[in-house]
N, C-alpha and C positions, 0 to 999 in steps of 0.2 A: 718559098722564095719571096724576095721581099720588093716592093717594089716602090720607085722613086717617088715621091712628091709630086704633087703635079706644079708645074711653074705659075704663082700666083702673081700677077703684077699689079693688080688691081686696086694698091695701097701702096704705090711705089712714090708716087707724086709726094705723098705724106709725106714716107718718110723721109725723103729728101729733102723739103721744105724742113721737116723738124732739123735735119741736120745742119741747114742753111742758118735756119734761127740760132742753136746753139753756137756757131761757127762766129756767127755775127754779135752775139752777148759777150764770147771769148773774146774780141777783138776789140770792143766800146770796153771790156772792162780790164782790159791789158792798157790800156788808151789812157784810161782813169790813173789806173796805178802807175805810168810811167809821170804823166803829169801832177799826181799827189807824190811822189816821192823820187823827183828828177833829183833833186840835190845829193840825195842818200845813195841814188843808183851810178855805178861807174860806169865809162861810157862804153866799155864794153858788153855791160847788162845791158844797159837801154839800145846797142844795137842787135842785139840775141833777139830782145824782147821787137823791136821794129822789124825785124829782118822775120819773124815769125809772125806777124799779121800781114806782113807782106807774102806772104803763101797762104796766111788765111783769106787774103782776099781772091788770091789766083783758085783756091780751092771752090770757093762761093761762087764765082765766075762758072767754073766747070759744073759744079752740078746745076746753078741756072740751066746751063744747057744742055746737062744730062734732065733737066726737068722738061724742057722743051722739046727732049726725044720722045720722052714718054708721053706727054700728051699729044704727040703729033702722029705716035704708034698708036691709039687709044679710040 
């Protein structure tokens, strides 16, 4: 019989932060490309492309504060 995992949190802070970072590179370089290449983009790209860092910020928001559970659990 096999048995579970034990539940490790102890590196959970991390990875959320790493996630936050990535989350936040995605967003400054979606930023970049709509500003290097506004002319080329129709304005239904550029609002796909907006409308999608606007939930990456909502996302960055949430796990800030899924990060301030974990260190307040800790």
């Amino acid at each position: 019989m096999t048995h579970p995992k034990p539940d490790d949190r102890s590196d959970n802070v991390e990875k959320i932060q790493n996630t936050i970072d990535h989350t936040l590179e995605n967003l400054n370089e979606s930023k970049d490309y709509i500003n290097a290449h506004a002319e080329e983009l129709s304005s239904k790209e550029k609002e796909e492309l907006s409308s999608k860092n606007e939930r990456r910020k909502e996302s960055v928001d949430g796990l800030r504060s899924e990060i301030k559970d974990e260190a307040d659990s800790q």
